[in-house]
C-alpha positions in Angstrom: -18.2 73.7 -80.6 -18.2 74.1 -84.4 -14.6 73.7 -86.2 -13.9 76.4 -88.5 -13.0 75.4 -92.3 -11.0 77.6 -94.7 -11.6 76.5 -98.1 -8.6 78.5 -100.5 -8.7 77.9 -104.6 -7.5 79.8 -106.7 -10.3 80.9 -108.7 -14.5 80.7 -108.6 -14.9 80.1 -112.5 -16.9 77.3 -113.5 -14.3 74.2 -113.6 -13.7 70.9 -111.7 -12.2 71.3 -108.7 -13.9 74.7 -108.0 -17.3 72.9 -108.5 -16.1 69.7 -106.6 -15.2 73.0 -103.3 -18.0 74.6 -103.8 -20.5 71.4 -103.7 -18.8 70.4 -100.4 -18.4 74.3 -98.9 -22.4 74.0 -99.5 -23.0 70.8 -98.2 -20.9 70.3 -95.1 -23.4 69.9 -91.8 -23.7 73.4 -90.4 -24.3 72.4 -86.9 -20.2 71.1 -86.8 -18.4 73.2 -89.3 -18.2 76.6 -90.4 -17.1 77.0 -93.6 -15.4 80.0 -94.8 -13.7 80.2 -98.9 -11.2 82.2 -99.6 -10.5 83.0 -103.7 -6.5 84.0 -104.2 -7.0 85.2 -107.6 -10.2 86.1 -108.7 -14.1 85.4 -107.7 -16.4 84.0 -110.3 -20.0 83.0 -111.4 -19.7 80.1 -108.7 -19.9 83.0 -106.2 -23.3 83.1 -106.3 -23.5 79.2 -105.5 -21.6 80.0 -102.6 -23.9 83.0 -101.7 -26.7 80.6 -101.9 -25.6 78.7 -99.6 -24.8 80.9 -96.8 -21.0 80.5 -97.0 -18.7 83.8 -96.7 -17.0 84.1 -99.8 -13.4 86.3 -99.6 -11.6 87.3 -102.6 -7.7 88.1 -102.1 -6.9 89.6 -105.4 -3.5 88.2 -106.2 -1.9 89.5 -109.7 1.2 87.7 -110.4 3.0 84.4 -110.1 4.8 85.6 -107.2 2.7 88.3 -105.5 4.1 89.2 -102.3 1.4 91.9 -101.2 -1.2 89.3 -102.1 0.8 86.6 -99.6 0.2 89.3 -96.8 -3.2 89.5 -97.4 -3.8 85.9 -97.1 -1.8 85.9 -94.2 -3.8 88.6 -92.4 -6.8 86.7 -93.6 -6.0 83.1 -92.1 -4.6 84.8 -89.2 -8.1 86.3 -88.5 -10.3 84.0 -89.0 -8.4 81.8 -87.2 -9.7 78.5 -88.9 -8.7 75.5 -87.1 -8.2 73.5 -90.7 -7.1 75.1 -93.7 -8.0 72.5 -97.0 -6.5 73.5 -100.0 -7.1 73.0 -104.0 -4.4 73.8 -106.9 -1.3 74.2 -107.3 -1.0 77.9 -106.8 -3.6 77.9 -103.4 -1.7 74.7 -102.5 1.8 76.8 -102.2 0.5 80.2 -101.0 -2.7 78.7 -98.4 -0.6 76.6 -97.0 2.8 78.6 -96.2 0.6 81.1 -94.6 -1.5 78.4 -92.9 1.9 77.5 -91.4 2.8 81.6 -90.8 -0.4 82.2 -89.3 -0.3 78.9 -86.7 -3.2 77.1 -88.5 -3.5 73.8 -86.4 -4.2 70.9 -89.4 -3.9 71.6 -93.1 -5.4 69.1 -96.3 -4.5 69.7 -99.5 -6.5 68.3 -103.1 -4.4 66.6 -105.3 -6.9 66.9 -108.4 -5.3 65.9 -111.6 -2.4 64.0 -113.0 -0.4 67.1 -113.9 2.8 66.4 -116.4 3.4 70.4 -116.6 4.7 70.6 -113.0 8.4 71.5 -113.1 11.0 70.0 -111.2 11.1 73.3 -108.8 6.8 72.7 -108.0 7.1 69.3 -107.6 9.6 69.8 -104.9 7.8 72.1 -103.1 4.9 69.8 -103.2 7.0 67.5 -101.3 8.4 70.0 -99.0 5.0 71.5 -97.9 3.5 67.8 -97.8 5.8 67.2 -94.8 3.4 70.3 -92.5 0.5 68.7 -94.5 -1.9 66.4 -92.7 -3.6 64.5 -95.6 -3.2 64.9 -99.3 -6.9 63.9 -100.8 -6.8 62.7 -104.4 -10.0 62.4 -106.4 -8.8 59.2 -108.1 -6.6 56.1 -107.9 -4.5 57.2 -111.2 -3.7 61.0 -109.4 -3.1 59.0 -106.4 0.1 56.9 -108.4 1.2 59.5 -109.9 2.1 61.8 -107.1 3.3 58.8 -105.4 5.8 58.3 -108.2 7.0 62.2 -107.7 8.0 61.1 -104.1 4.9 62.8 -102.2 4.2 60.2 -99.3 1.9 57.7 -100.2 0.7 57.2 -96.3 -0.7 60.6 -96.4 -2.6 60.3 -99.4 -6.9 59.4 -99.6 -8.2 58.9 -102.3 -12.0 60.6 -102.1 -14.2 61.0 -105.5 -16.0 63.1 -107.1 -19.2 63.4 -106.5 -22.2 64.4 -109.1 -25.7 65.6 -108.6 -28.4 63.6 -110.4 -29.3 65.3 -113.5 -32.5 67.7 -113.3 -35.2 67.4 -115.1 -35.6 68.2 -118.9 -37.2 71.5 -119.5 -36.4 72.2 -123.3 -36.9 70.1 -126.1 -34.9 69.0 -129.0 -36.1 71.0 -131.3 -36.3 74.6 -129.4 -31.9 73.5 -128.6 -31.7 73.1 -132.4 -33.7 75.5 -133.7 -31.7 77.8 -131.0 -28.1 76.8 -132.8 -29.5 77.5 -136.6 -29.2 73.4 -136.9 -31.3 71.1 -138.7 -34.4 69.0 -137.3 -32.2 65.8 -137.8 -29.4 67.0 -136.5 -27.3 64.4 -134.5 -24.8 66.0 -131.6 -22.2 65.6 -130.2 -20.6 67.5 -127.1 -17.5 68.6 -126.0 -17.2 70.6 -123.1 -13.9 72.5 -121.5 -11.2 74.5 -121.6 -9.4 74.7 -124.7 -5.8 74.4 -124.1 -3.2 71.6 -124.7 -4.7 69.0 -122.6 -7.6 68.5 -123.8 -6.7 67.9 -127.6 -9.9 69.1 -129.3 -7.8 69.6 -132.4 -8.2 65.2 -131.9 -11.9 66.0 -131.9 -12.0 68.6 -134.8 -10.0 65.5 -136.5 -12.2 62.6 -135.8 -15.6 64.8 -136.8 -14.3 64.9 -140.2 -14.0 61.5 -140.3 -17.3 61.0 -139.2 -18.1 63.9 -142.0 -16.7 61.2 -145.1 -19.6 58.2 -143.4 -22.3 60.6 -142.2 -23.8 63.8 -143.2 -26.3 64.2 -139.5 -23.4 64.8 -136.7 -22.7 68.3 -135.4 -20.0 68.5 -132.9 -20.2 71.2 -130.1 -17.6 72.7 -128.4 -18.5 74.7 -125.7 -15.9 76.3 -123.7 -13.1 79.1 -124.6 -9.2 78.6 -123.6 -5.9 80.0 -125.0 -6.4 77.7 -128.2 -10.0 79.1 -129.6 -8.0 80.8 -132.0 -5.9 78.4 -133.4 -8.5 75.9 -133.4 -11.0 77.4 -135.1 -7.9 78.3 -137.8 -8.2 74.7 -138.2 -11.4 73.8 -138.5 -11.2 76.4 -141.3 -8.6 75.3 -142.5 -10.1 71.5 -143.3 -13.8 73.0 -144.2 -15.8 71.6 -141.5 -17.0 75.0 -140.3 -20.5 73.2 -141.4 -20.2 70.5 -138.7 -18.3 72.2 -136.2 -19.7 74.7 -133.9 -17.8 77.1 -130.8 -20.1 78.2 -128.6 -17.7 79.7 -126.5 -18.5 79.9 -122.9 -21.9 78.8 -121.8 -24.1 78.9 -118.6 -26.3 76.4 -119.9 -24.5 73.3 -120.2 -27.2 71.4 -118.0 -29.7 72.4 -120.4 -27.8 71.2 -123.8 -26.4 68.5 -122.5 -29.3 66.1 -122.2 -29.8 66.5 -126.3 -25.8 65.5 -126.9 -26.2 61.8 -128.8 -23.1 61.1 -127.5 -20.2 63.4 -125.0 -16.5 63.4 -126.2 -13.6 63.6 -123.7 -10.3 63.7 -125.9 -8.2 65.0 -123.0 -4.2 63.2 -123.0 -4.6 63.6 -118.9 -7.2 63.9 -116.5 -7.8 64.0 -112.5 -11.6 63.1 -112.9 -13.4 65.0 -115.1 -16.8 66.6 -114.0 -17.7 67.1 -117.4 -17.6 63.4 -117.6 -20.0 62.8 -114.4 -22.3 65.1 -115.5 -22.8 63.5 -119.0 -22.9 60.0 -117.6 -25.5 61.4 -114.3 -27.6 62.6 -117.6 -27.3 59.1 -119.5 -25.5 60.6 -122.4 -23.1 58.0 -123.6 -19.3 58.9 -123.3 -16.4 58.4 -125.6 -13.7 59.3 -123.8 -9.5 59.1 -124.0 -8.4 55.7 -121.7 -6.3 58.0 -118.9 -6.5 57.4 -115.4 -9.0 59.4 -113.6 -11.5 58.9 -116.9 -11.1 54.9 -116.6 -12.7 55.0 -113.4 -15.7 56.7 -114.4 -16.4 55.2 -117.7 -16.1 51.4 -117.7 -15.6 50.3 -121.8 -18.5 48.5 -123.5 -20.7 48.9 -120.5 -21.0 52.7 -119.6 -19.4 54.0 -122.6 -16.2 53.2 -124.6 -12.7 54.2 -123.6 -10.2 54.7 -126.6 -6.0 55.5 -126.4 -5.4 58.9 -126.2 -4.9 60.6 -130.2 -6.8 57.6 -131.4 -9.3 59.9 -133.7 -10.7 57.3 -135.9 -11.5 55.3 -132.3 -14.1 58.5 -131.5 -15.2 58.6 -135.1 -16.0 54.5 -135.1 -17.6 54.3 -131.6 -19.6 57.2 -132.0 -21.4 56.0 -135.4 -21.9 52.7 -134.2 -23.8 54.5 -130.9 -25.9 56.6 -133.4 -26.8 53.2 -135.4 -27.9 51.5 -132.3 -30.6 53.4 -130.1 -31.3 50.6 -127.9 -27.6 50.6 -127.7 -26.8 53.8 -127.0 -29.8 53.9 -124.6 -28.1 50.8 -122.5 -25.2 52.4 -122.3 -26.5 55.4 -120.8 -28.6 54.1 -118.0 -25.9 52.2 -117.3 -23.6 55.7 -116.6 -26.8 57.1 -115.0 -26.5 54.0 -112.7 -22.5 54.0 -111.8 -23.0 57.5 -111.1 -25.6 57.2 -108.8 -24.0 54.4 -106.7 -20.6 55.2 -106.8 -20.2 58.9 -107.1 -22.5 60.9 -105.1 -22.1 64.1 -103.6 -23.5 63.2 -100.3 -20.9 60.2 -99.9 -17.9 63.0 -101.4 -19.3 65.4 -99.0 -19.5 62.5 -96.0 -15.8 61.5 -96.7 -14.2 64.8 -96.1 -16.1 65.1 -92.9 -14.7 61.9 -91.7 -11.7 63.0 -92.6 -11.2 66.3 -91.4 -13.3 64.6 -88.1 -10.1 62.4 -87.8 -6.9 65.1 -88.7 -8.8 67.2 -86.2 -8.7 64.8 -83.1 -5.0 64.3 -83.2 
């Protein structure tokens, strides 16, 4: 008899962890689980992944911080589907799927444990611990959110540590010159690509910083930033501010990221904490090389000098320096990226992410 799996996140936007749920929603066997997702916020554009895949997508509307009416709903919903393991992902779905998980009799519950996350009060970190004691397994998607959570006091017994897994890149269907003729840029344009949310911790203003350093040695590089976050305003005050407007572009929100991304020379991550960053994968599964902040969760993917180079976290002129040396070198910068393409393929699949969570909710479902 097929188990029944309630997927709850808070959102369906276009961001790690929901990509990470709705990659294994899609591609858990049918003939032993029926997966069902339940949105507490809002839906999103990954609602159509999840429509193409055949899995029943539920949107509970909640409006607040502490939205009571919305807790009823998900109630009423667990309690009628009746799922017999409810797997949770962030912070607010962790609290609210998994008290009415507990409410509505749900037999096993997992929650995702997805980034490193220094914001969490006192008050949320206890109730992580509280609910952990009614949870079966914690999953972390790397070593480095693995320690920190055990620091907090969640119990380190209950916590796997599964990946995240990437697709293999597809193939290239624009070229070069259509991407820069597309952003107004010139034919020897030289990019470089940030993707994200803009808010605190990702520290583009670190980015903004190190491309006008590489401005004073080189006249060809173009950063992108594509993505929009609390901060847009404020940083593109700033960029104003020190006259790079020339050399750095917002593109604000973008369905496309697939198709500019093989073009990037060379993807920035300047985040001060990550779980493990899809953005990341996705660059390295298309060979781009990656400079990225050294932060657990982004060490595992990117190993320094072979994959791409890892640099301390505000360290602007470290971006700056490895990035010119990686648009010096071709043969280089092409070693480097076949060499992501490679670590990706071997170590961070989908089908061994998706094969993971199987085993694992095969094993909290036999006890």
């Amino acid at each position: 008899m097929k188990k029944r799996i309630l997927q709850i996140i808070p959102t369906l936007d276009r961001a790690g962890a929901e990509k990470q749920m709705c990659l294994l929603a899609g591609g858990l066997a049918r003939d032993e689980f029926d997966v069902r997702v339940c949105a507490l916020t809002r839906g999103g554009p990954l609602s159509e992944d999840l429509r193409r895949a055949g899995v029943p997508t539920t949107v509970i509307g909640k409006r607040c911080k502490l939205d009571p009416l919305a807790f009823w709903r998900l109630r009423q919903h667990v309690a009628e589907l009746k799922p017999d393991l409810v797997h949770t992902w962030i912070f607010a779905a962790d609290a609210y799927g998994r008290v009415a998980g507990m409410f509505a009799g749900v037999p096993a519950m997992v929650t995702g444990l997805r980034c490193v996350d220094p914001w969490k009060s006192g008050l949320q970190l206890a109730l992580d611990r509280l609910l952990a004691r009614r949870t079966a397994r914690l999953v972390a998607n790397s070593p480095g959110v693995r320690d920190f959570y055990v620091e907090k006091g969640l119990p380190a017994e209950k916590i796997e540590v599964i990946a995240n897994g990437v697709e293999p890149a597809g193939p290239v269907r624009t070229t070069r010159r259509q991407i820069l003729a597309e952003l107004g840029l010139p034919e020897d344009s030289r990019l470089v690509g940030l993707v994200g949310r803009l808010w605190a911790q990702k520290r583009v203003k670190d980015a903004i910083w190190a491309a006008d350093l590489l401005k004073v040695i080189r006249k060809d590089v173009h950063l992108l930033i594509v993505g929009d976050g609390p901060q847009r305003r404020q940083l593109v005050r700033y960029r104003d501010q020190i006259e790079i407007a020339d050399k750095v572009h917002f593109l604000g929100e973008r369905p496309d990221v697939a198709r500019l991304l093989p073009h990037f020379d060379a993807l920035w991550s300047t985040s001060g904490y990550e779980g493990q960053s899809n953005t990341v994968m996705e660059a390295m599964a298309a060979a781009v090389p990656v400079v990225a902040t050294d932060v657990p969760g982004t060490r595992d993917l990117v190993v320094h000098g072979e994959t791409g180079y890892l640099v301390p976290v505000g360290d602007r002129a470290g971006f700056a320096r490895h990035t010119n040396r990686l648009l010096d070198d071709a043969a280089l910068a092409a070693r480097l990226g076949q060499a992501a393409r490679q670590r990706m393929a071997e170590h961070f699949a989908v089908a061994a992410m998706i094969d993971r969570h199987a085993d694992l909710y095969r094993r909290v479902l036999e006890k």
